[in-house]
C-alpha positions in Angstrom: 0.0 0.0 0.0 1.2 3.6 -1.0 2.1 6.3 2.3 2.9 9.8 1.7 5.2 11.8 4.4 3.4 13.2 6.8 0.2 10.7 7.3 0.0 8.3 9.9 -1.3 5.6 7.7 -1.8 4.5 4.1 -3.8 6.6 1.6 -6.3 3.9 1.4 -7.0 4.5 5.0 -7.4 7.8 5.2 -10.6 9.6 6.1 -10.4 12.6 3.2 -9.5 9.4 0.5 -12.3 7.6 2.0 -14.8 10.5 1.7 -13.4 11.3 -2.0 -13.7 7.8 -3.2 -17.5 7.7 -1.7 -18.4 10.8 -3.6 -16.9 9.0 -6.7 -18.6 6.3 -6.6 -22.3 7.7 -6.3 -20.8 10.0 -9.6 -19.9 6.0 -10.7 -23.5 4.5 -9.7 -25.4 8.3 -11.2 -24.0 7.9 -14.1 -24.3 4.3 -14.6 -28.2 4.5 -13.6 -28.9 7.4 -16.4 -27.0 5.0 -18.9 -29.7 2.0 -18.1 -32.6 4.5 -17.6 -32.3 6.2 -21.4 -31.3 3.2 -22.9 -34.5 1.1 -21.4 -36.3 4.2 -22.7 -35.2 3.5 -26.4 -35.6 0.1 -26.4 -39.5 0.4 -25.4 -39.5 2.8 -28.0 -37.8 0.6 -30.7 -40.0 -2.6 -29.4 -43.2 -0.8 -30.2 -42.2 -0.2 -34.0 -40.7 3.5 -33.8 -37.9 4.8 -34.8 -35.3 6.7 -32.4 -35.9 10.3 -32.7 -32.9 12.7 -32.8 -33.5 13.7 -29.2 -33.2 10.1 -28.3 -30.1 9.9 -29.9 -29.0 12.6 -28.4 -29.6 11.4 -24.7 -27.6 7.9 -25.7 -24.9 9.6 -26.5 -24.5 12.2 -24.0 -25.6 9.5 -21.1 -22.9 7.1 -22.8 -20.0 10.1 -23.2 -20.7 10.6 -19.4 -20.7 7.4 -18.1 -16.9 7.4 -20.0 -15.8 10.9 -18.4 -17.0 9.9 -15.2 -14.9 6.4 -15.6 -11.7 7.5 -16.8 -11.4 10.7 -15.4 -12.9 10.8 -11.5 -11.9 6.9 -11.2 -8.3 7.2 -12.2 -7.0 8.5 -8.6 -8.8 6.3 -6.5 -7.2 3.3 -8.7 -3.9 4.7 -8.8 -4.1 6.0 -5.0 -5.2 2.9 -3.4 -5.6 -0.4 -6.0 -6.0 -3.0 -2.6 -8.6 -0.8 -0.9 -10.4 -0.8 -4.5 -9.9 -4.8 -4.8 -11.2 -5.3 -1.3 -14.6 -3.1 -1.8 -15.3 -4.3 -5.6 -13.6 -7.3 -5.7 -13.7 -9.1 -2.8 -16.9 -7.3 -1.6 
């Protein structure tokens, strides 16, 4: 596990890295929610005989280039900071 000078303990244990990597992952589970919620909503809409509209369209892709920002960008310091404290919560459970 990483340390930095000056902390008592590992990142992984720390209270501020805890509180950061909670408020990622509800960003995580948001965006992942709004990525089954609009795409449910197009596939009623395709199973009745429509076509997607261009406002459907539009909320894929903006739920799907979301889900992607919120993935790579807001992830990438928990996983670098801390990789066992990840593999213990989403791996192991």
């Amino acid at each position: 596990m990483k340390g930095r000078v000056g902390y008592a303990t590992v990142i992984g244990d720390s209270e501020l890295f805890r509180l950061g990597f909670a408020k990622y992952e509800a960003l995580h589970r948001a965006a992942r929610a709004c990525v089954y919620e609009v795409h449910g909503e197009a596939e009623a809409w395709i199973n009745t005989g429509n076509d997607l509209t261009e406002v459907q369209n539009a909320r894929l892709r903006q739920a799907v280039t979301w889900v992607q920002e919120v993935n790579a960008v807001k992830w990438a310091p928990c996983f670098r900071a801390a990789p066992r404290l990840v593999f213990r919560l989403f791996v192991r459970g």
